[in-house]
C-alpha positions as CSV (number, residue, x, y, z in Angstrom):
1,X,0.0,0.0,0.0
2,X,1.5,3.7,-1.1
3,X,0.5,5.9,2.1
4,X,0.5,10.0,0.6
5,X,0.9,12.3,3.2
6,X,-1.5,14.5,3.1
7,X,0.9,17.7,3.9
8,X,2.4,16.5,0.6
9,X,-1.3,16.4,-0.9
10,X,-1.8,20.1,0.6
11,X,1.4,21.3,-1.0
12,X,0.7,19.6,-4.4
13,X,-3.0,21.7,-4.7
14,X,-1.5,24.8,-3.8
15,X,1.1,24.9,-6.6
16,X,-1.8,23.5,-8.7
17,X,-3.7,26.7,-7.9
18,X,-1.0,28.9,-8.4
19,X,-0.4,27.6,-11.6
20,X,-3.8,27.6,-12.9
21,X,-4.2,31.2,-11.9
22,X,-1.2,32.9,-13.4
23,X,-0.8,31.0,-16.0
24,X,-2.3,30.4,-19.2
25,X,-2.4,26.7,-20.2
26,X,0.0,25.9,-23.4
27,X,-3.3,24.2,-24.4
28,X,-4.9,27.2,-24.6
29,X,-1.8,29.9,-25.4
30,X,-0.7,27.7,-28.6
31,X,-4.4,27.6,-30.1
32,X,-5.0,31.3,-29.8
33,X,-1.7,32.7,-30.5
34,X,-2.1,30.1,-33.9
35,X,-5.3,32.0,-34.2
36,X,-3.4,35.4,-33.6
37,X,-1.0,34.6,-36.5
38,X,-3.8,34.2,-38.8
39,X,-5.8,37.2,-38.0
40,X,-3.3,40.0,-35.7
41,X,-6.7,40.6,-34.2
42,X,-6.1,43.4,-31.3
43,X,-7.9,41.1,-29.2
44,X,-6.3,38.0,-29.2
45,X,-3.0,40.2,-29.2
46,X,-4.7,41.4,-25.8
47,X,-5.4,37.9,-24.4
48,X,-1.2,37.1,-25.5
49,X,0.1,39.9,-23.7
50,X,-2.3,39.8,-20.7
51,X,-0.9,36.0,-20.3
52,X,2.5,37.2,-20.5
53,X,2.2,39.9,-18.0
54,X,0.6,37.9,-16.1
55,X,3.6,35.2,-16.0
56,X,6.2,38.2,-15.2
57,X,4.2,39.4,-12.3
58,X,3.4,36.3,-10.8
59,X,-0.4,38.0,-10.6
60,X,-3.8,36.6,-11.9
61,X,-4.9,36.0,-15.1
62,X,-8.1,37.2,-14.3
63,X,-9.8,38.9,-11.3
64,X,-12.2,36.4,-11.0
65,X,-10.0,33.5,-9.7
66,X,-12.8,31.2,-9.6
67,X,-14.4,28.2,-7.6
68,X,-12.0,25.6,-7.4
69,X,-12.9,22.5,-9.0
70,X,-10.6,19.5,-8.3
71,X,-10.9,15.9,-10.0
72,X,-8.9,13.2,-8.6
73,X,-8.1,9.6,-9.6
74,X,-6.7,7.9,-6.7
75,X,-4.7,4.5,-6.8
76,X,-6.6,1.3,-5.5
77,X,-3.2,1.0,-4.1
78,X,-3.2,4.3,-2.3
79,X,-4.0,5.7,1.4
80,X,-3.4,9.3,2.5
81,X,-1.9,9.9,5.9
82,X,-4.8,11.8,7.2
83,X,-8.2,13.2,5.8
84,X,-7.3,14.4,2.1
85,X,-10.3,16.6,2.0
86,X,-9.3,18.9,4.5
87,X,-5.8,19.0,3.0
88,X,-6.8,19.6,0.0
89,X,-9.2,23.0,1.5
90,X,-5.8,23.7,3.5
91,X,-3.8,24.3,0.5
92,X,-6.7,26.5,-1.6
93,X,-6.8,29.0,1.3
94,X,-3.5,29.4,1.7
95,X,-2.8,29.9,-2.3
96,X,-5.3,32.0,-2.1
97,X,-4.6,34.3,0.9
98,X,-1.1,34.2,0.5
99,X,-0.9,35.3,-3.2
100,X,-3.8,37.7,-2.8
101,X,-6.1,35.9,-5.3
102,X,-9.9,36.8,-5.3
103,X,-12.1,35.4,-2.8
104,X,-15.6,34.5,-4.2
105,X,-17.1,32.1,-2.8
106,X,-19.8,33.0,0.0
107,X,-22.3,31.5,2.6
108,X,-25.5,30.8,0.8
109,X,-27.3,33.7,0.0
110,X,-30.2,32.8,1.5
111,X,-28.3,32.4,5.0
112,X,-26.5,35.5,5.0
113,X,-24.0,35.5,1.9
114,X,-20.9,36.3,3.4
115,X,-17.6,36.2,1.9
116,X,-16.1,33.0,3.8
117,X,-12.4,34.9,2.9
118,X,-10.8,31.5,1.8
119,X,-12.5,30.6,-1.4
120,X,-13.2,27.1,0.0
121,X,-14.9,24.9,-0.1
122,X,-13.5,23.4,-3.0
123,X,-15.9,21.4,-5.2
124,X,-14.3,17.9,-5.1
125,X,-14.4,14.6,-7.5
126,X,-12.8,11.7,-6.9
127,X,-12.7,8.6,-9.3
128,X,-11.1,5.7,-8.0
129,X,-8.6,3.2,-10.8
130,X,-5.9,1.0,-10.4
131,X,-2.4,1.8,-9.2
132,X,-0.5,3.3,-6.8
133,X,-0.3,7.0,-7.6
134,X,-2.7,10.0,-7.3
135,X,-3.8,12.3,-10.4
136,X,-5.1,15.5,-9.8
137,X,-6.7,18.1,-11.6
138,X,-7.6,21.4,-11.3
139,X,-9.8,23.5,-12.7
140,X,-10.7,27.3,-11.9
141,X,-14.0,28.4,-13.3
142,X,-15.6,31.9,-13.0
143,X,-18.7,32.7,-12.7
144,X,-19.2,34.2,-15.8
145,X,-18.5,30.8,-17.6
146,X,-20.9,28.6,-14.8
147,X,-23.9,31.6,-15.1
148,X,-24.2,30.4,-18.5
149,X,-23.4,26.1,-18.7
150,X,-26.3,24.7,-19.6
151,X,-28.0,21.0,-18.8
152,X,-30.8,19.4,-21.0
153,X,-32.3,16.1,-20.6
154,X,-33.0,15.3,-24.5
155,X,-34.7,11.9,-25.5
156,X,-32.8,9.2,-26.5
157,X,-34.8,9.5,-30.0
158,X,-32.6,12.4,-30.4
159,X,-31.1,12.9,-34.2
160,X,-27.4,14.1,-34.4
161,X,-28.8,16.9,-36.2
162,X,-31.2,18.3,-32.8
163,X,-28.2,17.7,-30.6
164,X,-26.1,19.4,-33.0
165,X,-28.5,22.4,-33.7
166,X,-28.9,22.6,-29.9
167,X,-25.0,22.8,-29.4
168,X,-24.4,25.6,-31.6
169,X,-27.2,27.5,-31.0
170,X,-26.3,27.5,-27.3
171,X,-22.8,27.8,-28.0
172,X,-23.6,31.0,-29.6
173,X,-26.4,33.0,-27.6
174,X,-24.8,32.2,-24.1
175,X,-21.0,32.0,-24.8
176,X,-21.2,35.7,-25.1
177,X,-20.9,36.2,-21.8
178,X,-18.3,34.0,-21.2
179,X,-15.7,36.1,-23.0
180,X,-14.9,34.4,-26.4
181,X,-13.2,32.9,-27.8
182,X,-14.5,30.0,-25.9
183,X,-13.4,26.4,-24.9
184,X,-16.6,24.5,-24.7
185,X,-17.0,20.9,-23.6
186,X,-19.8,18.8,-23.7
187,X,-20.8,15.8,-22.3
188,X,-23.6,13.6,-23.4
189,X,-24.7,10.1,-20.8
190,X,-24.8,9.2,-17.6
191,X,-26.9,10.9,-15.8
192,X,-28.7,14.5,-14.4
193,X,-26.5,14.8,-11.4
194,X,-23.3,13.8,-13.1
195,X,-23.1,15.0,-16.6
196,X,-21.6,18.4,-16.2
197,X,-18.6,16.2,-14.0
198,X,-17.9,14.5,-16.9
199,X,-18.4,18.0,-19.6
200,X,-15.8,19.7,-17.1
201,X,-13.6,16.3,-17.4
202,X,-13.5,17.0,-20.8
203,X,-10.8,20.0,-20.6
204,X,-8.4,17.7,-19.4
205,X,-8.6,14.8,-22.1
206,X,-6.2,15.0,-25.1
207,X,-9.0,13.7,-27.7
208,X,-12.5,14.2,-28.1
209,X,-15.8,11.5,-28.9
210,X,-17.6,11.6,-32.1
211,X,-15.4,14.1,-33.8
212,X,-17.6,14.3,-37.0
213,X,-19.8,16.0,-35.0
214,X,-17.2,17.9,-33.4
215,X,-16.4,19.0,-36.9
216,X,-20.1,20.2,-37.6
217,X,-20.6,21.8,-34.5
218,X,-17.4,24.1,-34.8
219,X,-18.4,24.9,-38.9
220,X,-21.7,25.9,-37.6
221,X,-20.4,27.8,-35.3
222,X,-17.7,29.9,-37.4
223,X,-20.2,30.6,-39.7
224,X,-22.8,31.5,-37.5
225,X,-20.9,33.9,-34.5
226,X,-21.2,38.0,-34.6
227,X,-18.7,39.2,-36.5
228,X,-17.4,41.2,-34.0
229,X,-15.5,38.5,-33.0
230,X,-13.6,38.1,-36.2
231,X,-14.1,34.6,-37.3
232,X,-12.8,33.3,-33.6
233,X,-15.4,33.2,-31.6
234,X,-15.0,28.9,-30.3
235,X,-11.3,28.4,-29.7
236,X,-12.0,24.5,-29.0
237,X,-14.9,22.0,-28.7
238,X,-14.8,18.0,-27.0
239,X,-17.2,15.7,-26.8
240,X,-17.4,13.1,-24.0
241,X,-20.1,10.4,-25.3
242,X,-21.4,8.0,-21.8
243,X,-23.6,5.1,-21.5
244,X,-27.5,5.9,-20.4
245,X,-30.7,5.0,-19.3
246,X,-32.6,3.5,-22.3
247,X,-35.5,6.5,-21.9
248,X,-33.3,9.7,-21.3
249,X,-29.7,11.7,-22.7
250,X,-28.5,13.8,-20.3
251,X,-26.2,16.6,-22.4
252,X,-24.2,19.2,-20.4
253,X,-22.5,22.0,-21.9
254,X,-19.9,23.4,-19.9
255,X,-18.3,26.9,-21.1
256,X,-15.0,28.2,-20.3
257,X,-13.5,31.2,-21.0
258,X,-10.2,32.4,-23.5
259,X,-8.0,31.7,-20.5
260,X,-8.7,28.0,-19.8
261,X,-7.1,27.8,-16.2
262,X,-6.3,24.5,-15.8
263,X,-3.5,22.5,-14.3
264,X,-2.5,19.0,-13.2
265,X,-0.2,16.8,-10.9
266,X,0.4,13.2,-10.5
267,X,1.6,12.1,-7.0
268,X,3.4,8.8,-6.7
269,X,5.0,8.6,-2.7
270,X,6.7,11.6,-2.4
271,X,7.7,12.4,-5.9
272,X,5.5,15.3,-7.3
273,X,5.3,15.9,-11.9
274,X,3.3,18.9,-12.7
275,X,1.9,20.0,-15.9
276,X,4.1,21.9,-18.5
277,X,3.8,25.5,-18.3
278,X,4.3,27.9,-21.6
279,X,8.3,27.5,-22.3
280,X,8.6,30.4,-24.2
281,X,6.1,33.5,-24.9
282,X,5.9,34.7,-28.9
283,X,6.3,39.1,-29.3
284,X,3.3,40.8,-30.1
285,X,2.8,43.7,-32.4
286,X,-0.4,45.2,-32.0
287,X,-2.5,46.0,-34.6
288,X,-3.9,50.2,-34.1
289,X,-7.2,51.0,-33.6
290,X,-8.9,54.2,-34.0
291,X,-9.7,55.2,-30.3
292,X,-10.8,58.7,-28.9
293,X,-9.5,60.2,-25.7
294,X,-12.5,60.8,-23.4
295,X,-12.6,62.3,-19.9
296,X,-15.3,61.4,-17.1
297,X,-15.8,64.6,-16.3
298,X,-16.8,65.8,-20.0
299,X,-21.0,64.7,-19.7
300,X,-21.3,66.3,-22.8
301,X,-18.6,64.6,-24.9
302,X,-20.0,61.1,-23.1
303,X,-23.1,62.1,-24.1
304,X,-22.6,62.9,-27.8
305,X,-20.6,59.6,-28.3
306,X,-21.7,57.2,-30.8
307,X,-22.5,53.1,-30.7
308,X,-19.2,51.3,-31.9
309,X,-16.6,54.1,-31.4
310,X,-13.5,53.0,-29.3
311,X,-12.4,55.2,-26.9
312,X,-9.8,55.6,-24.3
313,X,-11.2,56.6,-20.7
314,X,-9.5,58.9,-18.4
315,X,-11.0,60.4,-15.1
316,X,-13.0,59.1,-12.0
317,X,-15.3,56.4,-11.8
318,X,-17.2,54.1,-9.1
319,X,-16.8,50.1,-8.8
320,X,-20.3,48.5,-7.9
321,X,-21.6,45.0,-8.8
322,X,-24.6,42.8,-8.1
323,X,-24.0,42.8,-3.8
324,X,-23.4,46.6,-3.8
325,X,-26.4,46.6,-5.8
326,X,-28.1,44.9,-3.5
327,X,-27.2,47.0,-0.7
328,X,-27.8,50.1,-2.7
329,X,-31.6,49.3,-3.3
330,X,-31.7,48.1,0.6
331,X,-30.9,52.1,1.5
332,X,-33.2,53.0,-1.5
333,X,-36.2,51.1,-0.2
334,X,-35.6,52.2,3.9
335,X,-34.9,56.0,2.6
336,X,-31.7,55.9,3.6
337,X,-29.0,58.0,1.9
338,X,-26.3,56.4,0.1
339,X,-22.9,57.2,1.8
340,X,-21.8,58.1,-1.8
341,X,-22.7,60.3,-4.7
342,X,-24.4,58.8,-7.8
343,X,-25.0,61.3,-9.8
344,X,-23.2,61.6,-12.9
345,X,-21.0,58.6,-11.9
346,X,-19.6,56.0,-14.4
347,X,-20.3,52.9,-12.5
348,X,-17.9,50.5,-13.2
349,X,-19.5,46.4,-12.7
350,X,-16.2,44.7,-11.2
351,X,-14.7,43.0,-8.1
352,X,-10.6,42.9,-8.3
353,X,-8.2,40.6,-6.8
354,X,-6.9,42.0,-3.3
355,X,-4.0,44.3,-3.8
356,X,-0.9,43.3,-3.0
357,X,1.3,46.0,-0.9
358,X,3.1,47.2,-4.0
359,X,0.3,47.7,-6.1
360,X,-2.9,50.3,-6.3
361,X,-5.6,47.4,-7.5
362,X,-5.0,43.7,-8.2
363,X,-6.2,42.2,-10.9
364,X,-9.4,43.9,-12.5
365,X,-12.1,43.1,-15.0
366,X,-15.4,43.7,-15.9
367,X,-18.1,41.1,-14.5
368,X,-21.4,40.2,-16.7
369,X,-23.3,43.2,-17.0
370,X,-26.8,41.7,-18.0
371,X,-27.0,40.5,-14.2
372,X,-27.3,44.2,-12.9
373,X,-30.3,45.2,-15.6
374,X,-32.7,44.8,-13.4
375,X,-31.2,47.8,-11.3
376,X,-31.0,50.3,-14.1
377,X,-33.8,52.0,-13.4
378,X,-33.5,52.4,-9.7
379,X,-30.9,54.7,-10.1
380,X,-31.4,57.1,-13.0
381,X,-29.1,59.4,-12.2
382,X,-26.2,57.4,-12.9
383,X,-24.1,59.0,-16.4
384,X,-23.0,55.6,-17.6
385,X,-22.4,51.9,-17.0
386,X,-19.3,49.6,-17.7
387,X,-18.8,46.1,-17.7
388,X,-18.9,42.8,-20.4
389,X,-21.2,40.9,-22.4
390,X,-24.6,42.1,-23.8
391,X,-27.7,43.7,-22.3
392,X,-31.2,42.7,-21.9
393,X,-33.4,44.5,-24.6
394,X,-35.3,46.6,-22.0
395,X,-31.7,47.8,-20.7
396,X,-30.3,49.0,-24.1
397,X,-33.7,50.8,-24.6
398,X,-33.6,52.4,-21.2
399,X,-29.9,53.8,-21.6
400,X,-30.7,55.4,-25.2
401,X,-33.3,56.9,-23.8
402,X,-32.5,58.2,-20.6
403,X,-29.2,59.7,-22.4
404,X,-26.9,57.5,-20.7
405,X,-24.0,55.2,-21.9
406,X,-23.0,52.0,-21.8
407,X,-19.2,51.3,-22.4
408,X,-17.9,47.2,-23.0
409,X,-14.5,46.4,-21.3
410,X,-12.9,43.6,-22.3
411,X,-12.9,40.6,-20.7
412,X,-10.1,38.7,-19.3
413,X,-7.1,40.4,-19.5
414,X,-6.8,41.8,-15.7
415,X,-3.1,42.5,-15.7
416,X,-3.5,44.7,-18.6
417,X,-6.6,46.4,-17.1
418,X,-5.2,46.7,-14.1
419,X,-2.4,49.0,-15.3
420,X,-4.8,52.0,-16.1
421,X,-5.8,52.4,-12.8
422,X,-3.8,55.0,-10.7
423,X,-5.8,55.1,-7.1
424,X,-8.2,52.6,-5.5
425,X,-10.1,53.4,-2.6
426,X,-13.0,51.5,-0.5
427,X,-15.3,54.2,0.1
428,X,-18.4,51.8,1.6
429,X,-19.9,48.2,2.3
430,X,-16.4,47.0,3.4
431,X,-18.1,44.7,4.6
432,X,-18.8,43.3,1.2
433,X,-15.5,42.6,0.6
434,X,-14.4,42.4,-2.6
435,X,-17.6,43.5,-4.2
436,X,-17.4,46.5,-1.7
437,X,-18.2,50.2,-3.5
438,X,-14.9,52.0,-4.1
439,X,-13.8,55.0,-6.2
440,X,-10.8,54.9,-8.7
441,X,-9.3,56.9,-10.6
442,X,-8.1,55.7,-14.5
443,X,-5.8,56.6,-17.2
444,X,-6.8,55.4,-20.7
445,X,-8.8,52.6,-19.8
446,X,-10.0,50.8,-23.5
447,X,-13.9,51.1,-24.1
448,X,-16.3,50.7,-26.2
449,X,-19.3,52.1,-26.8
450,X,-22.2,49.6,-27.3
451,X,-25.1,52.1,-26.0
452,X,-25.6,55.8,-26.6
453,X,-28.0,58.2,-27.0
454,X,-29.7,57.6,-30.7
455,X,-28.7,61.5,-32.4
């Protein structure tokens, strides 16, 4: 019997952790900076150089450093010194407070939905095979990529062409949100409760079931996505195919994002092999943009903007999302002040990583603006919004016409983000953590303008 000691297991998913969050998988880096050759879209080239930064730093890939998903295949041969489940929490908290990654995950909402500072639990899979060593994988998913997975129980009288049709057409309404270009993953089989395991399994397989669908699915797909996203909008699609019950077909499709933050680790005794990370990082030459200088404190020049110019913005603005939100309609509905101005404010949707003691923000990036819709017209007052993703149609409607302005930031490219920002300050909820309300000041932070007032 190989006995693991489980400080050995507790190092292993800390590094694993690290890894994941600072740096972009090869997997991923080699198929978009392919992708980049092709096309020297300024986008991808953002994604390149946001992994590159984020390698020299030693800082987050993205502000939103996830849930922690781990999937493990232990040994039949193997025993673990002590309980591995409260190793494996033991080394997520530490990477996480000692590298000052995002905290996200919170009591449940409807107990009191506080931030638990440790970012654990972590969600937990174990298979069990034969041998005498332990595999462990790690995956860190956002919220912005679980907000829009989908399940479906389908029949098993389903035609490759329905599940196909059903693929891409969720591929392409909900990956949106999930800042393309997209890894996807699907899983058809087993059953309700475990086929998003096996869809999120998928990222860490080297080959993919029924590939002629595979095929279809991505030409669809290509054909189909808004061309904003120049021709790149899925990066890479698996399919895991599972036996059934005879009367259902459970399909799961599980999105991730542009920076696919995975990492893995086999543990034999004490001898430790991690994943490769990227050996060497290709130069970048940015393709130029047309992009207009635009200050926060010029209303009227905000005002007189127009839908699909790029601009570069400089000034003040205030950092809310949904639990600020919250809070903000809690004051609203008691008639309490707000301890902070809202009037003519650009309200920035983000929660960053914690600063480290050297810096003025961590890692920062806009969060899915369609969430905080709803609360548009609660507070009319605010000048303009900013954040990722699409907008409900009531939303866009009520921004043209209430002369207001709703700016997209790119997704997932934190370190680069980060670098506009030159103050940071909580100015209330600290109790809300991350998500507390704070004012920042920013130097040329890229926009664009996806709602304006219709001239």
């Amino acid at each position: 019997m190989m006995i693991i000691d489980t400080k050995l297991l507790e190092e292993v998913v800390y590094n694993l952790c690290l890894q994941a969050g600072q740096e972009l998988s090869p997997y991923s880096y080699n198929i978009i900076s392919k992708a980049y050759k092709e096309t020297h879209s300024l986008r991808l080239a953002h994604i390149l150089q946001n992994a590159k930064n984020a390698h020299e730093i030693s800082r987050p890939l993205c502000q939103d450093t996830g849930t922690v998903h781990i999937f493990m295949e232990v040994g039949n041969e193997v025993s673990f010194s002590s309980n591995p489940t409260e190793a494996i929490n033991e080394g997520v908290k530490k990477c996480y407070v000692e590298n000052y990654f995002r905290k996200s995950v919170v009591e449940n909402e409807f107990i009191s939905g506080k931030n638990r500072e440790t970012n654990t639990p972590a969600l937990i899979n174990v298979d069990y095979v034969s041998g005498n060593s332990v595999k462990i994988n790690v995956l860190l998913k956002g919220a912005g990529c679980d907000n829009v997975s989908e399940v479906k129980m389908m029949l098993p009288t389903t035609s490759e062409k329905e599940f196909v049709n059903f693929a891409v057409s969720t591929i392409l309404e909900k990956g949106k949100n999930a800042c393309p270009p997209v890894f996807v993953s699907i899983a058809a089989g087993t059953g309700a409760e475990s086929v998003m395991l096996e869809a999120e399994k998928g990222y860490f397989s080297e080959k993919t079931d029924l590939p002629e669908l595979v095929e279809k699915i991505k030409s669809e797909v290509k054909e189909k996505a808004d061309k904003k996203f120049e021709g790149f909008y899925l990066a890479d699609l698996k399919i895991t195919a599972k036996p059934h019950h005879m009367a259902s077909l459970p399909v799961a499709i599980a999105f991730n994002c542009h920076s696919l933050r995975i990492a893995s680790a086999t543990i034999c005794g004490k001898n430790v092999s991690y994943s490769e990370k990227i050996s060497k990082f290709e130069k970048i030459k940015e393709e130029k943009i047309s992009e207009r200088e635009v200050s926060t404190f010029d209303l009227e020049a905000v005002r007189n903007l127009k839908e699909g110019e790029n601009v570069l913005l400089s000034g003040e603005i205030l950092i809310a999302r949904d639990a600020a939100h919250k809070k903000m309609m809690e004051y609203k509905l008691s008639g309490i002040p707000l301890p902070f101005e809202l009037k003519d404010q650009f309200v920035f949707y983000a929660a960053p990583c914690p600063a480290m003691p050297d810096e003025i923000v961590g890692s920062i990036g806009p969060t899915t603006s369609n969430r905080m819709d709803k609360f548009l017209p609660e507070f009319p007052q605010v000048a303009a919004t900013l954040g990722k993703g699409g907008r409900s149609a009531e939303a866009a409607d009520y921004i043209r016409k209430n002369n207001s302005v709703y700016f997209e930031i790119e997704g997932g490219i934190a370190t680069l983000l980060s670098s506009c920002f030159e103050s940071y300050e909580t100015v209330a909820f600290e109790e809300l953590s991350t998500e507390a309300v704070c004012r920042a000041k920013i130097n040329k932070l890229p926009a664009k303008v996806v709602f304006a007032k219709q001239n």
